[in-house]
C-alpha positions as CSV (number, residue, x, y, z in Angstrom):
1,X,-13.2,-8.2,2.8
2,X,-10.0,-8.2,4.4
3,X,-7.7,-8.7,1.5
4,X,-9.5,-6.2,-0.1
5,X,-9.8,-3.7,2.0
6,X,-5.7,-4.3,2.2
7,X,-5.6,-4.1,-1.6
8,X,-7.4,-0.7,-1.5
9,X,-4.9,0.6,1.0
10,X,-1.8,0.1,-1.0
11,X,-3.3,2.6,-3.7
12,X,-2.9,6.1,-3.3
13,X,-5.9,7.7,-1.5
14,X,-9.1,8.3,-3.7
15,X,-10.0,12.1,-3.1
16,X,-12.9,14.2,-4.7
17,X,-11.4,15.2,-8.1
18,X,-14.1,18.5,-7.7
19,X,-13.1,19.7,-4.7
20,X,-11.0,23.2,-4.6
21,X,-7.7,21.7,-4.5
22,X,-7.8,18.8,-6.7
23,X,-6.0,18.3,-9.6
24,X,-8.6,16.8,-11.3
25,X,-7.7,13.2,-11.0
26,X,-9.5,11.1,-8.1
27,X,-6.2,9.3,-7.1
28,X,-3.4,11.5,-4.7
29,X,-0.6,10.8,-6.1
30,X,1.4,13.2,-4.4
31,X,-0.1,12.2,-0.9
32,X,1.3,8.7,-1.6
33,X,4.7,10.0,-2.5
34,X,5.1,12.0,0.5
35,X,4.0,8.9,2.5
36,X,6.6,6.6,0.6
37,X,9.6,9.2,1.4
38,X,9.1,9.3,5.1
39,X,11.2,6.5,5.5
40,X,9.4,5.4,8.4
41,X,6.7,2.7,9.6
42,X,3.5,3.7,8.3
43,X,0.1,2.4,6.9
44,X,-0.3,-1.2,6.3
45,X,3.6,-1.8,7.1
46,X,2.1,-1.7,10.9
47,X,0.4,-4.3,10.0
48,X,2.5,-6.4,8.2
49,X,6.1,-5.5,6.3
50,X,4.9,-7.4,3.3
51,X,1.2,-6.1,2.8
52,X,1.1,-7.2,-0.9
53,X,1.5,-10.5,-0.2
54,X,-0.9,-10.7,3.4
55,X,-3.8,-8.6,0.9
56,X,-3.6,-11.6,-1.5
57,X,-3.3,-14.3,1.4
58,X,-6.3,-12.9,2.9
59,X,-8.0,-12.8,-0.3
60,X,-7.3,-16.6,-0.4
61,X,-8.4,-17.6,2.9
62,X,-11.8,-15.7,1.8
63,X,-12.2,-18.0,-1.2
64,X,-11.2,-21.0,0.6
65,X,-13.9,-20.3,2.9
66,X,-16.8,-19.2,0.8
67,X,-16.4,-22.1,-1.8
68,X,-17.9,-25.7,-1.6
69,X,-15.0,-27.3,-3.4
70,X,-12.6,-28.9,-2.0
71,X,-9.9,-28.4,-4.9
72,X,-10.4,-24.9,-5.3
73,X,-10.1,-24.3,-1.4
74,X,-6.6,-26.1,-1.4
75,X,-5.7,-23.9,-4.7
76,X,-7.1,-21.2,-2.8
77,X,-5.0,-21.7,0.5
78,X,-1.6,-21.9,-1.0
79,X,-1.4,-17.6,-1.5
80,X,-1.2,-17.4,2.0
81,X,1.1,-20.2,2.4
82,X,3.2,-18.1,-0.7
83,X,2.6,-15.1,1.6
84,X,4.3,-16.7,4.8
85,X,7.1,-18.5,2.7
86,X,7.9,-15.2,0.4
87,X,7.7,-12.4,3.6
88,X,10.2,-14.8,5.1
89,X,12.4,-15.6,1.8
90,X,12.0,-11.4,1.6
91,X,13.3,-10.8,5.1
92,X,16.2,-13.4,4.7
93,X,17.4,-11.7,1.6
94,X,17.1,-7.8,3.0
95,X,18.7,-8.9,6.3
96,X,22.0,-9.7,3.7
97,X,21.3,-6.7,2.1
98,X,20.3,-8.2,-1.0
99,X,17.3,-6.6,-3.1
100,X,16.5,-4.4,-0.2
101,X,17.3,-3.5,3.5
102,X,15.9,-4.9,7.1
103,X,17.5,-2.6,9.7
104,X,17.2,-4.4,13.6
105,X,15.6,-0.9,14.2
106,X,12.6,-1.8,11.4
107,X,12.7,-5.5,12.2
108,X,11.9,-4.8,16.1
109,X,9.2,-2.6,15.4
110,X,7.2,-4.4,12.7
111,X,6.9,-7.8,12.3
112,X,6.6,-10.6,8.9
113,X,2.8,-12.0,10.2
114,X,0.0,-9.9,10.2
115,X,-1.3,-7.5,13.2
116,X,1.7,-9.7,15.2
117,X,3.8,-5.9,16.0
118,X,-0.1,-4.1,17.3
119,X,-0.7,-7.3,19.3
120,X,2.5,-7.5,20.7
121,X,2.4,-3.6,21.5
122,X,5.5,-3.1,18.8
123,X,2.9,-0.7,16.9
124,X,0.0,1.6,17.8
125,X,-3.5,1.0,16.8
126,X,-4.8,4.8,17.0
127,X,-1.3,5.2,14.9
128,X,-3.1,2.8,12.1
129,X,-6.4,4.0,12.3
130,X,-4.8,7.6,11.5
131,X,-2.7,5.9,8.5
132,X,-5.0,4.1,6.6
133,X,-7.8,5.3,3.9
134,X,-10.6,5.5,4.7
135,X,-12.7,6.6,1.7
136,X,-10.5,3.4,0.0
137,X,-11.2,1.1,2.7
138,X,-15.2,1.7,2.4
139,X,-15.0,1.4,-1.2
140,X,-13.0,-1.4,-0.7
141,X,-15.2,-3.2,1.8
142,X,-18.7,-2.1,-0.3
143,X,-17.1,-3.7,-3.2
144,X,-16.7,-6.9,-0.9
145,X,-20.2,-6.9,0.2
146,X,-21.6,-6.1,-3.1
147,X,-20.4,-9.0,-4.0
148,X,-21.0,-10.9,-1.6
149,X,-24.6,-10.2,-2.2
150,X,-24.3,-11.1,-6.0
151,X,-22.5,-14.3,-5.6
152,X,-25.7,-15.8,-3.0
153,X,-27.8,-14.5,-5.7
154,X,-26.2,-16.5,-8.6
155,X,-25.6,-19.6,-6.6
């Protein structure tokens, strides 16, 4: 549910393509822009700087405990392992300033692990609450329970 629910946040923000001001279109696309060109920590990135990867780790940490196989458990457990190893192959390159930037300033207030920066106090948890989305985080965790529900029924 996790990873999904993470996977749901990186979209932009599902709205009600009949209400007044839509455009027509369930996605905000111009929400998410103006979110991107802030510049600063927001969303999932108080959470994690590399949510793309976490979302998929989580994801496999979910198979790897719902399955009764032993190999697709250990196939299951190397996307987190990829999301540790890449965050920190990521942050090595943008602190050289290669493919990207790491400012001390972003580094101190966010961190490479998951929910490490809220734990630690770095980030705020009403601030995340107010970032995410929550009409994509329901759908998002529906979609996981849903699921959930047909996978005990097929097995």
């Amino acid at each position: 549910t996790l990873g999904l629910v993470g996977f749901a946040n990186l979209a932009p923000p599902l709205t009600n393509p009949l209400a007044p001001d839509a455009t027509g279109c369930p996605l905000d696309f111009k929400k998410a822009r103006s979110d991107r060109e802030r510049g600063d920590v927001h969303g999932l990135q108080r959470i994690t700087r590399h949510p793309q990867f976490w979302a998929m780790g989580f994801c496999g940490l979910g198979v790897a405990a719902q399955t009764p196989f032993a190999g697709t458990a250990a196939a299951a457990l190397g996307f987190p392992l990829v999301a540790a190893l890449g965050g920190f192959h990521m942050d090595s390159r943008h602190r050289r300033g290669v493919g990207g930037s790491l400012t001390p300033e972003r580094e101190a207030a966010t961190s490479g692990m998951p929910f490490l920066a809220l734990v630690e106090g770095r980030q705020s948890w009403t601030a995340l609450a107010e970032d995410l989305k929550p009409v994509n985080s329901a759908v998002a965790a529906a979609a996981s329970g849903a699921l959930a529900v047909w996978v005990a029924l097929v097995t």
